[in-house]
DRENPA-3360 file (N, C-alpha, C; in nm, 2 decimals, always signed):
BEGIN
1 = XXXXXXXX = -1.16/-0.89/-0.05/-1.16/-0.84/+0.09/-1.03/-0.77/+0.12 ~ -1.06/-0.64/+0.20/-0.92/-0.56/+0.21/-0.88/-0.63/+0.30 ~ -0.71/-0.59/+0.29/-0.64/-0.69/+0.42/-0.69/-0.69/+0.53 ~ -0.70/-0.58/+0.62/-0.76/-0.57/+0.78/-0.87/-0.67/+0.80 ~ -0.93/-0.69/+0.68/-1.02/-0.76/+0.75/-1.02/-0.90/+0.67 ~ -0.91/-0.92/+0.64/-0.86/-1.08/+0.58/-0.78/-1.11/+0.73 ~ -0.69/-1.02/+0.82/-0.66/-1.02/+0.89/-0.73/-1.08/+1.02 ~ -0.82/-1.02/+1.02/-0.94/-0.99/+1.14/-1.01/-1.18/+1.08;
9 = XXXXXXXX = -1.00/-1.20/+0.99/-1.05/-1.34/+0.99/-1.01/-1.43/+0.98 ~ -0.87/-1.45/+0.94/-0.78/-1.55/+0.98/-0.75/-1.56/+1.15 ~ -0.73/-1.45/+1.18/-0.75/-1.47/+1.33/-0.82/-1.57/+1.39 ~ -0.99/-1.43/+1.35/-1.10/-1.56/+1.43/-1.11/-1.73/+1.38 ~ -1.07/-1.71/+1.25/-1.08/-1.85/+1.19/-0.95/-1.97/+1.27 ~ -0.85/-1.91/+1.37/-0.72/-1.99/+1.40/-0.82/-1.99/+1.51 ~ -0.88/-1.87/+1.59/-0.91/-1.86/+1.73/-1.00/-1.98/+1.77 ~ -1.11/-1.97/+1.66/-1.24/-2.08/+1.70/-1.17/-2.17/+1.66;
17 = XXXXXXXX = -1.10/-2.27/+1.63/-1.01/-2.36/+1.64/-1.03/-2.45/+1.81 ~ -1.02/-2.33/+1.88/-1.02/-2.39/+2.03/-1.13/-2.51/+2.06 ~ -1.24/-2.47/+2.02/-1.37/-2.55/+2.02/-1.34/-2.74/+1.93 ~ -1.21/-2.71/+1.90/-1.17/-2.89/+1.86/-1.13/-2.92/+2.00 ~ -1.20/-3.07/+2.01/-1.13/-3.10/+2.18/-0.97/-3.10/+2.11 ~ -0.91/-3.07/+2.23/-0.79/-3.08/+2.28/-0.71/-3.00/+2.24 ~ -0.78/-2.87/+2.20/-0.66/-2.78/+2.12/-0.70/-2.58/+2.24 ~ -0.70/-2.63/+2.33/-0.74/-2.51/+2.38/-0.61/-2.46/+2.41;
25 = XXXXXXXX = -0.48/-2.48/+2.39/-0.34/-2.44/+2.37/-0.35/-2.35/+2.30 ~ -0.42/-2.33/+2.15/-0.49/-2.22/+2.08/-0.47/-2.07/+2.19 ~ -0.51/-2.12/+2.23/-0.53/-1.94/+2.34/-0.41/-1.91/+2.39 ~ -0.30/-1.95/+2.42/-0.17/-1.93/+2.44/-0.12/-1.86/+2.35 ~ -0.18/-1.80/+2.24/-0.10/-1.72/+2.13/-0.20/-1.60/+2.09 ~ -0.33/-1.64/+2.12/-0.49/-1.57/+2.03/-0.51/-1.47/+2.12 ~ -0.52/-1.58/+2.26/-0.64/-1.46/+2.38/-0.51/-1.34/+2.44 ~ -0.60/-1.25/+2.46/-0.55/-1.12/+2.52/-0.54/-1.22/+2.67;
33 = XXXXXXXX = -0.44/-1.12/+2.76/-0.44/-1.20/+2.89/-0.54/-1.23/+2.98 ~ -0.64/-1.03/+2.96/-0.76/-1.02/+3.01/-0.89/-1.09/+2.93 ~ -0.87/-1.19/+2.83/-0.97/-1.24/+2.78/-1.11/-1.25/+2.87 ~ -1.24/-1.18/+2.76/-1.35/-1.22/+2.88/-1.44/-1.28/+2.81 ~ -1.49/-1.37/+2.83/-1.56/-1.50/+2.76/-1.71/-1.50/+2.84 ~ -1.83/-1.49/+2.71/-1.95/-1.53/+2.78/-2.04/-1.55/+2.66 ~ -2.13/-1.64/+2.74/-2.26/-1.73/+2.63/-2.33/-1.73/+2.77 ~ -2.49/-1.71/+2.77/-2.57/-1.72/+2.78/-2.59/-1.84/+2.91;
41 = XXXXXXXX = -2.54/-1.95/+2.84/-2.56/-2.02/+2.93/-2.46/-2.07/+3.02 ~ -2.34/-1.95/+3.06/-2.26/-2.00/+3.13/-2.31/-1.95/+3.25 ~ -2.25/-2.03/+3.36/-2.28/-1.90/+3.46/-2.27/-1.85/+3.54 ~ -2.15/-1.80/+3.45/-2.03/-1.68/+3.46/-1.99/-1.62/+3.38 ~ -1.96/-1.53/+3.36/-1.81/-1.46/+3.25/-1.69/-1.53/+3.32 ~ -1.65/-1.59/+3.17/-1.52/-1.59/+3.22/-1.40/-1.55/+3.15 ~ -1.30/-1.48/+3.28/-1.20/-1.37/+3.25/-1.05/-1.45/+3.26 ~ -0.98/-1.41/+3.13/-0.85/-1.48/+3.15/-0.83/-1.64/+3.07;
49 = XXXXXXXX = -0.74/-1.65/+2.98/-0.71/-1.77/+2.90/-0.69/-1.93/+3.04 ~ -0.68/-1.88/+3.12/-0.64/-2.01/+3.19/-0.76/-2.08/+3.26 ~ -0.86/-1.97/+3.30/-0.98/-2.00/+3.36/-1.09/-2.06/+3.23 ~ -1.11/-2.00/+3.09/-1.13/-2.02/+3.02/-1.07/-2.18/+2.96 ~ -0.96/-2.23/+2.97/-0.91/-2.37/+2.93/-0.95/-2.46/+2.99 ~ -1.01/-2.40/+3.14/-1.06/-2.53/+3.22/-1.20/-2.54/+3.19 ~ -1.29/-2.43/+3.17/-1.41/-2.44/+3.12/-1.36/-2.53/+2.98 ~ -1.32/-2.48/+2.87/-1.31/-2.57/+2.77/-1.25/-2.73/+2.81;
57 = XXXXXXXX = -1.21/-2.76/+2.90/-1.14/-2.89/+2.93/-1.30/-3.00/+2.94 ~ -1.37/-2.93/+3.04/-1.46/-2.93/+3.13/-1.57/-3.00/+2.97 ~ -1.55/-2.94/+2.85/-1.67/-2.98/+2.75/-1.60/-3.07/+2.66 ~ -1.50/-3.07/+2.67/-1.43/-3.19/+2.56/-1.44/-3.30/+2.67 ~ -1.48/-3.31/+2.80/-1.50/-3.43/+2.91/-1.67/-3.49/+2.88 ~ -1.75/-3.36/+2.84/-1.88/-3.44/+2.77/-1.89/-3.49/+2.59 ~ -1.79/-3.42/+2.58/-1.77/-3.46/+2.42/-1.61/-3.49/+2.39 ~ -1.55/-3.59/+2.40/-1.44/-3.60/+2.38/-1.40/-3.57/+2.24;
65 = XXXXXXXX = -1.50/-3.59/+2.15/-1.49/-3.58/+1.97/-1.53/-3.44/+1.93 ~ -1.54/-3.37/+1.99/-1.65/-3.23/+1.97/-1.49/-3.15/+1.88 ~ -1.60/-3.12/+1.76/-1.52/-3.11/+1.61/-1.62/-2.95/+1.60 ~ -1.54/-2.85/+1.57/-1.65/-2.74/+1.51/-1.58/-2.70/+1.36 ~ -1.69/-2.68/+1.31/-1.65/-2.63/+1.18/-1.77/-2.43/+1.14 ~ -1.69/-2.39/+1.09/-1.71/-2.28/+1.10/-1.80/-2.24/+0.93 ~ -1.91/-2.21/+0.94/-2.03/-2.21/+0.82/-1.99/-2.00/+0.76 ~ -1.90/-1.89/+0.85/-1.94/-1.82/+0.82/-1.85/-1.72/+0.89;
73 = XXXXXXXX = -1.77/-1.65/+0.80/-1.68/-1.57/+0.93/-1.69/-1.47/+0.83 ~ -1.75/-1.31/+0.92/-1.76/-1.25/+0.91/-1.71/-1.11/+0.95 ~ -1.58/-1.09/+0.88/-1.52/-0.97/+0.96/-1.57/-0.79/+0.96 ~ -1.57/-0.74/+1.07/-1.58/-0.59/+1.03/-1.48/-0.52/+1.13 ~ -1.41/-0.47/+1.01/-1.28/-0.36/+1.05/-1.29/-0.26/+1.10 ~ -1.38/-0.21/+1.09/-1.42/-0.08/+1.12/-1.45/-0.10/+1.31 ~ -1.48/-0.19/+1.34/-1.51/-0.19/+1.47/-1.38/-0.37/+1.57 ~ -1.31/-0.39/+1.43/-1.21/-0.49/+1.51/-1.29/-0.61/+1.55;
81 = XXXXXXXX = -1.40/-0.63/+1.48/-1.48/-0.74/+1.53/-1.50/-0.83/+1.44 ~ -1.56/-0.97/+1.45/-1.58/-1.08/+1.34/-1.66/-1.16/+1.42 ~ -1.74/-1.14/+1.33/-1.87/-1.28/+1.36/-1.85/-1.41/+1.29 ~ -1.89/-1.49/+1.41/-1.87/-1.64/+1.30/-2.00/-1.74/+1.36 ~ -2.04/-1.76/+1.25/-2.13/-1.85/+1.25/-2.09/-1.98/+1.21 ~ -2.13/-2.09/+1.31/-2.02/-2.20/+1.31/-2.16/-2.33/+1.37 ~ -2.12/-2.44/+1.33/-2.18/-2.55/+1.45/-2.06/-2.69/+1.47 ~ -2.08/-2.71/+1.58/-2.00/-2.81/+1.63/-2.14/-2.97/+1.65;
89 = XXXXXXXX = -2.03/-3.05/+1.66/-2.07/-3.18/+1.66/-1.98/-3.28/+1.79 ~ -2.04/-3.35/+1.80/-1.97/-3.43/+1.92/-2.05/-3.54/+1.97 ~ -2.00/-3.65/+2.05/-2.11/-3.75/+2.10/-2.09/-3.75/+2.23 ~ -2.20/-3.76/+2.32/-2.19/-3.69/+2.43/-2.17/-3.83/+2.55 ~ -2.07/-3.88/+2.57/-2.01/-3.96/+2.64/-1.95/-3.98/+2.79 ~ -1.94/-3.84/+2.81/-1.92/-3.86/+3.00/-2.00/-3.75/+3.04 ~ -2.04/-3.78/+3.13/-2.14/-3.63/+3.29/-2.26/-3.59/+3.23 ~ -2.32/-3.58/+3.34/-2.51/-3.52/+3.34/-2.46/-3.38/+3.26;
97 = XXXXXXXX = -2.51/-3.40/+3.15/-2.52/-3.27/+3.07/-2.70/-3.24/+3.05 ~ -2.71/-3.11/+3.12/-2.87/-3.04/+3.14/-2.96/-3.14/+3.20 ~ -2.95/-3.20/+3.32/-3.00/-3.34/+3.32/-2.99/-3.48/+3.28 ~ -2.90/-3.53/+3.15/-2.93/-3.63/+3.09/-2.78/-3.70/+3.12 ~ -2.76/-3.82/+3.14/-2.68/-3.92/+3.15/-2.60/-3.92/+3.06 ~ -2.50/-3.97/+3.03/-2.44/-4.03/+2.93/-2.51/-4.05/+2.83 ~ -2.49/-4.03/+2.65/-2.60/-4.10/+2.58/-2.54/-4.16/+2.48 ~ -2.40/-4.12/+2.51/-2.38/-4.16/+2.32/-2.43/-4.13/+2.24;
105 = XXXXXXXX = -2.48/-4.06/+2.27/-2.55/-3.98/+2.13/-2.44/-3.89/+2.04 ~ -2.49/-3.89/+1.94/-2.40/-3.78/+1.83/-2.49/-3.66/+1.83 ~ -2.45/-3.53/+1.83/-2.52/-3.41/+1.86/-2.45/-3.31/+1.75 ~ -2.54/-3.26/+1.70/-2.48/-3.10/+1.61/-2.61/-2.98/+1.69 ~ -2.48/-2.89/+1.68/-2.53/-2.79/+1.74/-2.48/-2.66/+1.67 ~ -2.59/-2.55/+1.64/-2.52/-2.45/+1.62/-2.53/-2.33/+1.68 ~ -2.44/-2.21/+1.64/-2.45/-2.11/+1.71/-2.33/-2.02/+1.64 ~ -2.35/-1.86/+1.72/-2.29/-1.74/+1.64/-2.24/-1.69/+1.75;
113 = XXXXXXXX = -2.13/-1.65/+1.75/-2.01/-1.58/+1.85/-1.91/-1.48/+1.77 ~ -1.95/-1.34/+1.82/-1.85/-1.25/+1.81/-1.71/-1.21/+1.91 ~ -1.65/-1.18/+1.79/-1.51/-1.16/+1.85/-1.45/-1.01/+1.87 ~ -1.42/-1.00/+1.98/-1.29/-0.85/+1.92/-1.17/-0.87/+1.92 ~ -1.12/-0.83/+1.83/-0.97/-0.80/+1.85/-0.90/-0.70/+1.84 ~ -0.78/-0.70/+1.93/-0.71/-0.57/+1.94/-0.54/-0.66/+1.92 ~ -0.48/-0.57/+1.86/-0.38/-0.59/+1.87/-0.34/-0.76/+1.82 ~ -0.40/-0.80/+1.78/-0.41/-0.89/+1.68/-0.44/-1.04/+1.82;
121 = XXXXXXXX = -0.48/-1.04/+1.89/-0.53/-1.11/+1.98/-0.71/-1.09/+2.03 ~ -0.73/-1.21/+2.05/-0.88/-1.17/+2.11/-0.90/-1.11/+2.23 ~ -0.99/-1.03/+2.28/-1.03/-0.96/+2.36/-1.12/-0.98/+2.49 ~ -1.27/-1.01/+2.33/-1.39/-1.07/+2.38/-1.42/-1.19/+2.31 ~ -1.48/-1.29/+2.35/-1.59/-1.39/+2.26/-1.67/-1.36/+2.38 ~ -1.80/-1.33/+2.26/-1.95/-1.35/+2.33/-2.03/-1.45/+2.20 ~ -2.14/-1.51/+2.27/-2.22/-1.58/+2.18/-2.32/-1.66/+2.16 ~ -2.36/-1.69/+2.14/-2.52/-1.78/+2.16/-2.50/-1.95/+2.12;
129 = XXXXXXXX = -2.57/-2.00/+2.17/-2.58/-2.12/+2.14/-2.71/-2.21/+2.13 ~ -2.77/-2.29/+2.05/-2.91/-2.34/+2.02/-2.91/-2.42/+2.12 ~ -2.90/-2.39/+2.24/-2.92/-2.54/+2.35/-3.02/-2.61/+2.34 ~ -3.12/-2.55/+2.27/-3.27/-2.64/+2.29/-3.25/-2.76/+2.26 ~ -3.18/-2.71/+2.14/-3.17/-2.83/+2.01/-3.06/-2.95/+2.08 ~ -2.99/-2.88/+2.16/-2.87/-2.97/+2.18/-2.94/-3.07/+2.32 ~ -3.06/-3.03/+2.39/-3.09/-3.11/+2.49/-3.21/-3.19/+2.42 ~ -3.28/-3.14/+2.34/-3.37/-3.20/+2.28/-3.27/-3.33/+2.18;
137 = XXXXXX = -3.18/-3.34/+2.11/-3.09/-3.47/+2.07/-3.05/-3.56/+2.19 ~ -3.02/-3.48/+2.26/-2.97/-3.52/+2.39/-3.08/-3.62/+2.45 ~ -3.18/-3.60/+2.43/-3.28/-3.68/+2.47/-3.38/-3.64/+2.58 ~ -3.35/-3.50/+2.64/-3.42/-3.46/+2.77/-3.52/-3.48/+2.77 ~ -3.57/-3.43/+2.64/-3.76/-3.42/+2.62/-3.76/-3.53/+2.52 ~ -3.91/-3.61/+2.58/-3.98/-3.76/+2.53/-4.02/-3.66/+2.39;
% end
């Protein structure tokens, strides 16, 4: 792999890091200032590493263990961008998440989020996420 884009994936590979509870400090070195963050099922974009940490605060409070590990990072230089295909795991222990109570349940979930980078900081993350799967463990549907 040429450097730029060994570059471009050690990045993303430090960046998605954030998705371990308690490491959203991560972004204090990664995100651009104007960081703009969106999945599908947020709902909002959200703009800026600080606004962004509370949202992330906000999912390590339904998952205090929520561990991701990354199945797939895929950089392209040519456009400063890197895909990663990744799934996270966690047991879902405090607040009505999509309806459902507390369950203690253990959940894996996956999903693909692209990155840009400029200047050797993130830009954008956008990305998808298999919620089905994650309310269906979750227990929503009998």
């Amino acid at each position: 792999m040429e450097k730029g884009r060994q570059t471009l994936a050690k990045i993303a590979e430090t960046y998605m890091q954030v998705w371990n509870a308690g490491k959203e400090d991560i972004l204090d070195n990664l995100a651009d200032e104007k960081l703009n963050v969106n999945y599908p099922h947020f709902e909002k974009t959200y703009e800026g590493a600080a606004v962004y940490k509370s949202m992330l605060k906000m999912t390590y409070d339904y998952f205090p263990d929520l561990e991701i590990t990354l199945e797939r990072v895929i950089p392209h230089s040519k456009e400063n961008c890197v895909t990663v295909l990744w799934q996270y795991t966690g047991t879902h222990k405090n607040g009505n998440l999509f309806g459902v109570e507390p369950s203690g349940k253990k959940v894996t979930v996956h999903g693909m989020t692209l990155l840009e980078i400029e200047n050797g900081l993130v830009k954008s993350e956008r990305g998808v996420v298999d919620n089905l799967s994650l309310v269906m463990e979750l227990g929503a549907f009998p």
